[in-house]
C-alpha angles and dihedrals in degrees: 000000000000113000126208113221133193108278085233128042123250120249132281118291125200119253138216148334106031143133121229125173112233123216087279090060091250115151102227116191116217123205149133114297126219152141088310083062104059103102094043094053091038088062086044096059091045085051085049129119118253085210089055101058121098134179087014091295135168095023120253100221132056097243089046096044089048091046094047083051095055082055105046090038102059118109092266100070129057110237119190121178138204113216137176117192090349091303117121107245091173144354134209135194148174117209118198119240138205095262087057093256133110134252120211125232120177131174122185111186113239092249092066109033118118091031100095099260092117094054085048099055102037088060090049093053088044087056102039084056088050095045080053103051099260116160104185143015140190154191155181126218130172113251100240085054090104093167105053095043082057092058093040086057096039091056095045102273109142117194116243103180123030098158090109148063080266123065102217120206148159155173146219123239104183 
């Protein structure tokens, strides 16, 4: 798959770690996710909505969800993590492809969606790639996902095929 990206680069995001207070007046702490984070994001994809997986992620199942994490947690990928008291509210990542770009992957817990942590943490993420040298990224997001499309755009994302059932986009970041 060949993906189309903006001619210019979106504007700066901030990077981690920062705090930031969502619509319920929760203070989220935003930082960069790793190893350490496994057990945390393991019970937050057990927590995590059956209607609000796509693409069969996150995984359904412990062993699946811990063997999608050894994936998404290696040195190759950007993790960035929402949590509240300690507890992961929501995760982002960006996964290398062939082509040498990244594809985006973000999960908000139920609990916590419409309150601005996604826009949070996509930003965060957004920095964190720019802070690491990362040009393009990409995604894909089913077409009913309103909104998700609505924070891809928000944060700079332009959409570049619409002819399935997946609206694909991306963003450059430098």
């Amino acid at each position: 798959m060949t993906t189309e990206f903006p001619d210019e680069p979106a504007g700066e995001f901030p990077a981690p770690p920062r705090t930031v207070t969502d619509r319920e007046g929760r203070e989220i702490e935003l930082r960069v996710a790793g190893e350490a984070d496994r057990e945390r994001l393991v019970e937050m994809y057990l927590d995590f909505d059956p209607a609000d997986r796509a693409q069969g992620i996150p995984p359904v199942k412990e062993h699946a969800i811990e063997r999608w994490l050894d994936t998404i947690l290696s040195d190759e990928c950007v993790n960035v993590v929402a949590l509240q008291d300690g507890v992961a509210a929501g995760h982002a990542t960006f996964v290398p492809d062939e082509e040498g770009d990244y594809e985006l992957a973000i999960f908000v817990l139920q609990a916590f969606q419409g309150t601005g942590i996604g826009t949070a943490l996509l930003e965060t993420l957004l920095g964190q790639g720019q802070v690491e040298g990362i040009e393009k990224v990409w995604l894909t997001v089913e077409r009913w996902n309103d909104p998700a499309i609505a924070l891809y755009r928000k944060t700079g994302f332009e959409t570049q095929n619409a002819e399935s059932f997946e609206i694909e986009m991306s963003i450059r970041l430098a």
